[in-house]
C-alpha positions in Angstrom: -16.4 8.9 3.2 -13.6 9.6 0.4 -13.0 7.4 -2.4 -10.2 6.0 -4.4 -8.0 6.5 -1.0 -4.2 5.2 -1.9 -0.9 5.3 0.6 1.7 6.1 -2.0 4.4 4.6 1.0 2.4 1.3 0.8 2.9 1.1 -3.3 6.3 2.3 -3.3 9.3 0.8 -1.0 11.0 3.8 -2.3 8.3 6.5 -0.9 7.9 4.4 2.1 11.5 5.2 3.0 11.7 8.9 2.3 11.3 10.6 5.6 7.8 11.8 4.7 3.8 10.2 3.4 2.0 10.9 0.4 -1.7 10.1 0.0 -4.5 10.8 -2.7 -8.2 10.5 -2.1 -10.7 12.0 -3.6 -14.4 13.7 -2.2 -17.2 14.8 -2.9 -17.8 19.0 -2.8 -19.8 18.6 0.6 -16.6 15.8 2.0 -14.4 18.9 0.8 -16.6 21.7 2.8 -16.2 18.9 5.6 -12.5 18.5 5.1 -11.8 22.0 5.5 -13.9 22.6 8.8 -11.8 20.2 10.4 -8.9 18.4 8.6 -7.1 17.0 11.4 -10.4 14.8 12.1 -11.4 14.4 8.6 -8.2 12.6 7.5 -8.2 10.8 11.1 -11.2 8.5 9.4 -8.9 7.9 6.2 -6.1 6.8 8.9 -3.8 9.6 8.4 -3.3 10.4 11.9 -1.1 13.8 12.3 -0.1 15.3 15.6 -1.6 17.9 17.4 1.4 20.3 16.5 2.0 19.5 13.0 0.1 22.3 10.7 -2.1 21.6 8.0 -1.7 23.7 4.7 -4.5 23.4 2.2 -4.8 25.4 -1.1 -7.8 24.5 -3.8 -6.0 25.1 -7.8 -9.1 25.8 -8.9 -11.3 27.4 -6.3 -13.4 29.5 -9.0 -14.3 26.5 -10.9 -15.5 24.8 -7.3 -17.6 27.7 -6.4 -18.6 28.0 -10.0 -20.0 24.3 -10.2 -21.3 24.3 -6.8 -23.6 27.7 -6.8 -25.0 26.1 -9.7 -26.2 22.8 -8.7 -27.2 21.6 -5.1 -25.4 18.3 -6.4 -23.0 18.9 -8.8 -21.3 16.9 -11.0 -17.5 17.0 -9.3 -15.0 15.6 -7.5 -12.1 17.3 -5.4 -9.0 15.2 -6.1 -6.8 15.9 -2.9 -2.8 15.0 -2.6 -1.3 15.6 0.5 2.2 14.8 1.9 4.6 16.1 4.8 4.1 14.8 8.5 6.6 12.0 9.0 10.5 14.2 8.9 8.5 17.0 7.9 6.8 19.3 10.5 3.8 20.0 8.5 1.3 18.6 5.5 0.2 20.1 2.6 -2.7 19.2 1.0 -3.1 20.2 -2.5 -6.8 20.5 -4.1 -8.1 20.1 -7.3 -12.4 20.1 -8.6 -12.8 18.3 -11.6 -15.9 17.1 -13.9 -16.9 13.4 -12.7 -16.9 12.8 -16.3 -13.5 13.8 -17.2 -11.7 10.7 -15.1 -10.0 8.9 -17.8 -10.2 10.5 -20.6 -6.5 12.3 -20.6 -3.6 10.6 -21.6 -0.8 10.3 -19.4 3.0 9.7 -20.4 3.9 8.0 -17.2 7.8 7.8 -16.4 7.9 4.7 -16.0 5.8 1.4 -16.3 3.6 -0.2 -14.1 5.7 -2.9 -13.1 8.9 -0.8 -12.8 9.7 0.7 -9.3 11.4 3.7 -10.9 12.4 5.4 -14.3 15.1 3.0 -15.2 18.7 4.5 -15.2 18.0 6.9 -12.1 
């Protein structure tokens, strides 16, 4: 099941009033193989439900370092960090992909926008 699963609409009265969703989750390379077999279904467990006619657009960023890690190992040491958005005003959701090293979460530093606490950068 994916991990660290967050409904950017549920944090943020402003995104939950755009006219479409944006989620994040993140899987493990045989949850990505999974994914791609059948999105529709996969992202049905997370709770995303999209209809029947709404297409699904996925694109991996960094498909050579995927394929690279997981020829390698049988259990490698990555995560696919997924954001996908569309659906809801939108007649289709993209899902954008991205492997990474387990080992590099939290170790960049991020100059966020805005704080925390703050809905929005200030002044906009």
């Amino acid at each position: 099941m994916p991990t660290n699963v967050v409904d950017f609409s549920a944090v943020s009265e402003i995104i939950r009033d755009e006219p479409w969703q944006l989620h994040f989750w993140e899987l493990t390379p045989a949850e990505y193989v999974e994914q791609m077999k059948n999105p529709r279904k996969f992202m049905a467990k997370m709770g995303i439900e999209l209809p029947e006619n709404t297409p699904i657009v996925t694109e991996m960023l960094n498909h050579d370092f995927f394929a690279a890690q997981t020829e390698a190992s049988s259990t490698p040491p990555i995560k696919v960090c997924n954001m996908g958005g569309g659906n809801t005003g939108i007649a289709a959701y993209r899902i954008t992909s991205y492997a990474h090293l387990e080992s590099e979460v939290g170790k960049f530093k991020k100059k966020l926008l805005h704080k925390p606490e703050e809905k929005k950068v200030p002044g906009t």
